[in-house]
N, C-alpha and C positions, 0 to 999 in steps of 0.2 A: 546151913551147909553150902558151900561154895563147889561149884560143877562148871565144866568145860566149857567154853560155850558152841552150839552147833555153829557150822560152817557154813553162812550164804553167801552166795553164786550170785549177782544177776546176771542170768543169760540176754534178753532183753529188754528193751527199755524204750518206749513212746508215749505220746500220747494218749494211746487207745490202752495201753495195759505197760504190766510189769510181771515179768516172768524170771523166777529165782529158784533155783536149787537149793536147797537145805540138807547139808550131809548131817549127819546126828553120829558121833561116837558116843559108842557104851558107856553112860552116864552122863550125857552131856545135854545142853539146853538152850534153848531159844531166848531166853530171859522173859519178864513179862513184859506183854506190848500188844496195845490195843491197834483191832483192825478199823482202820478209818475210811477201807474200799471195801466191794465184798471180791470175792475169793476164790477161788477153785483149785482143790488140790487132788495132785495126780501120783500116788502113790508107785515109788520104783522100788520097793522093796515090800514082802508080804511080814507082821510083824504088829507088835504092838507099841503104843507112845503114851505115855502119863498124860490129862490135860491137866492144869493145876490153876484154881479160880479161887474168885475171893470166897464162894459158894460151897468149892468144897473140889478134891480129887476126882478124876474120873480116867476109865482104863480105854484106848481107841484100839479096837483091834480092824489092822488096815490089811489091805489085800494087793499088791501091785497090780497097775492098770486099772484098779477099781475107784472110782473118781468121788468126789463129792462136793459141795459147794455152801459156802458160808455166808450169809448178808453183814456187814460192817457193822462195827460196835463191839465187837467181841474183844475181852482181855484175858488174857491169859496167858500161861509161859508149858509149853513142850515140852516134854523132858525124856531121851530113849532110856527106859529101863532094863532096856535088856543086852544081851551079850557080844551082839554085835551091831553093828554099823547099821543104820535105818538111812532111805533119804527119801524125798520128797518132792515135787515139781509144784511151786505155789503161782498160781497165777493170777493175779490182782488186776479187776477190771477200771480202768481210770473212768 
């Protein structure tokens, strides 16, 4: 099945980090892609995202403002299942 793909942002960009917005339209995806830093992601919309692994599906139900954080190595590809617009603030620690 071929879908959208979301929309990243990098807002900025150094050294120390990489910080990128991620807009997601309804049905749309991140592709798969492994994290090679670890992470933290700042949820601007309340909402739910597919995670999609080699392991198997899984449903993230996210909360705006409500943060959380991932260590490197992770693969996988995002997908908004739902009806509207989802976005994201990723911030990748260098």
């Amino acid at each position: 099945m071929s879908r959208p793909p979301a929309v990243a942002t990098v807002q900025v960009e150094n050294a120390r980090m990489k910080v990128t917005e991620w807009r997601f339209a309804p049905g749309s995806e991140t592709g798969s892609h492994l994290h090679t830093l670890d992470y933290l992601v700042v949820p601007q919309s309340t909402g739910r995202l597919l995670m999609e692994t080699k392991d198997g599906d899984s449903i993230s139900e996210l909360v705006a403002g409500v943060s959380y954080f991932r260590e490197a190595g992770r693969t996988h590809n995002m997908v908004n299942p739902g009806t509207t617009e989802f976005t994201f603030v990723e911030i990748e620690l260098k």
